[in-house]
Every structure is written in C-alpha cells, then in structure tokens.
N, C-alpha and C positions, 0 to 999 in steps of 0.2 A: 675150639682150641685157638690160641694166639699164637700165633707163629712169626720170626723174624726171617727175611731173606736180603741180603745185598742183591744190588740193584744198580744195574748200569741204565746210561741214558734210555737205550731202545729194549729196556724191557726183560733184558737177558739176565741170568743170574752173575753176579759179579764176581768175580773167582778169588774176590782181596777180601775175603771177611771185617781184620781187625785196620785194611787199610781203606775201605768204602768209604766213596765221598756221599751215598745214601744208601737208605736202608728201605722194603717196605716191611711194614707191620701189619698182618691179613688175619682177619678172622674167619675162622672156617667151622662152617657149622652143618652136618651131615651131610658133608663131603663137599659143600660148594662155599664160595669164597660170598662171605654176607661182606665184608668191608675190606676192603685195601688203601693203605695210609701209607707215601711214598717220602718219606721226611731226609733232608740232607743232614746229615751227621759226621761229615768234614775228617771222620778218623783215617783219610789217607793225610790231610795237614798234621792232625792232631800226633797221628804215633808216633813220633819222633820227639814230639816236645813232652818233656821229665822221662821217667823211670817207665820200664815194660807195669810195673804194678798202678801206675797212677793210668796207662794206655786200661789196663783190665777192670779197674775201679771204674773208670770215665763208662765202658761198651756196659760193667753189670750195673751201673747206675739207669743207664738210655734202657735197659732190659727190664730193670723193677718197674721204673716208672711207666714204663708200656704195658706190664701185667703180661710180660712174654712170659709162654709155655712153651717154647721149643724153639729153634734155632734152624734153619734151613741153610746150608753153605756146600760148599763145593771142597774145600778142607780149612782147617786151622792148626795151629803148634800146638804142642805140647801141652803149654803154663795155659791156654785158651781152653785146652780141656778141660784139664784140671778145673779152673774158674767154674766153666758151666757145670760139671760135674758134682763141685760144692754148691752152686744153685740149685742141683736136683733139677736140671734144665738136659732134655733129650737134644741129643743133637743128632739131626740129618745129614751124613756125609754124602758126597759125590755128585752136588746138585749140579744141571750144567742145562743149558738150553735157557727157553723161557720161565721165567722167573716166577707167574702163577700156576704152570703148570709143575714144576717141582716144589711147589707147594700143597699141591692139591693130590702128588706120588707121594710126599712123603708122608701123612694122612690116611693115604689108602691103605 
C-alpha cells in the first residue's frame, strides 16, 4: 500500500498536512516500509496563493501522480476530507510522533 505522510525536517510527523513544506511517500508491504520517498512539496508557500480549490487540485494532483492509497496526517478541514473522500483515498487521523512509525500503525 502507498501511503502519504507530512514530514518535518527530523523525521516527525508534521501536524500541517495541507501546509507541509514535504511529504514522504512510503511503500508498505506486509507490514514493512520496502521504499520511502521524502519530496518537498512547498504547500506551506503554495496554500495561500489562488483559491482553497486550486490549494486541493494542486495536494490531489501530487496524490494521483504518486499512486497514493492512503493519506497518514495528524488532522485536516473539512473541504480536505471531503477531497480525499471523492478520491476514495482512506485517511489516517491522529498521526503524531515519528513519521515511519505512524505509517507502519496506520497499516497495522
């Protein structure tokens, strides 16, 4: 399974989902992390500039094109659910501590 987590410098999960200056992208495959891909995706610059829909267009574009299956964060609003929701994309609330290991809880 593909999974997305925001991602602070040292590792920890990042509590800003739609504001993470990165993201990693981790593959998990019975139960262990085969690849982790730590990319800067700038959406603390980026959500401010246009519309809240062009900030949600910009995160499910970065999502298709990664073949994400699930979303690891610690919360999100409202319109953010909704979004993943219409993606048919599971989201894991409440993530907090280290960033591969609440990948690897929300899995379990």
């Amino acid at each position: 399974m593909i999974l997305c987590v925001p991602v602070t410098s040292d590792g920890q999960v990042d509590p800003r989902w739609g504001r993470a200056q990165h993201v990693a992208v981790a593959n998990v495959v019975d139960g262990d992390i085969e690849s982790w891909r730590e990319i800067e995706v700038s959406w603390d610059r980026l959500h401010d500039e246009g519309t809240s829909a062009q900030h949600h267009a910009r995160v499910a574009r970065f999502l298709l094109q990664n073949h994400v299956e699930g979303v690891v964060v610690n919360h999100v609003g409202d319109g953010m659910v909704r979004m993943l929701s219409t993606m048919k994309l599971p989201l894991y609330l409440e993530a907090t501590g280290d960033a591969r290991a609440a990948v690897l809880a929300a899995v379990a």
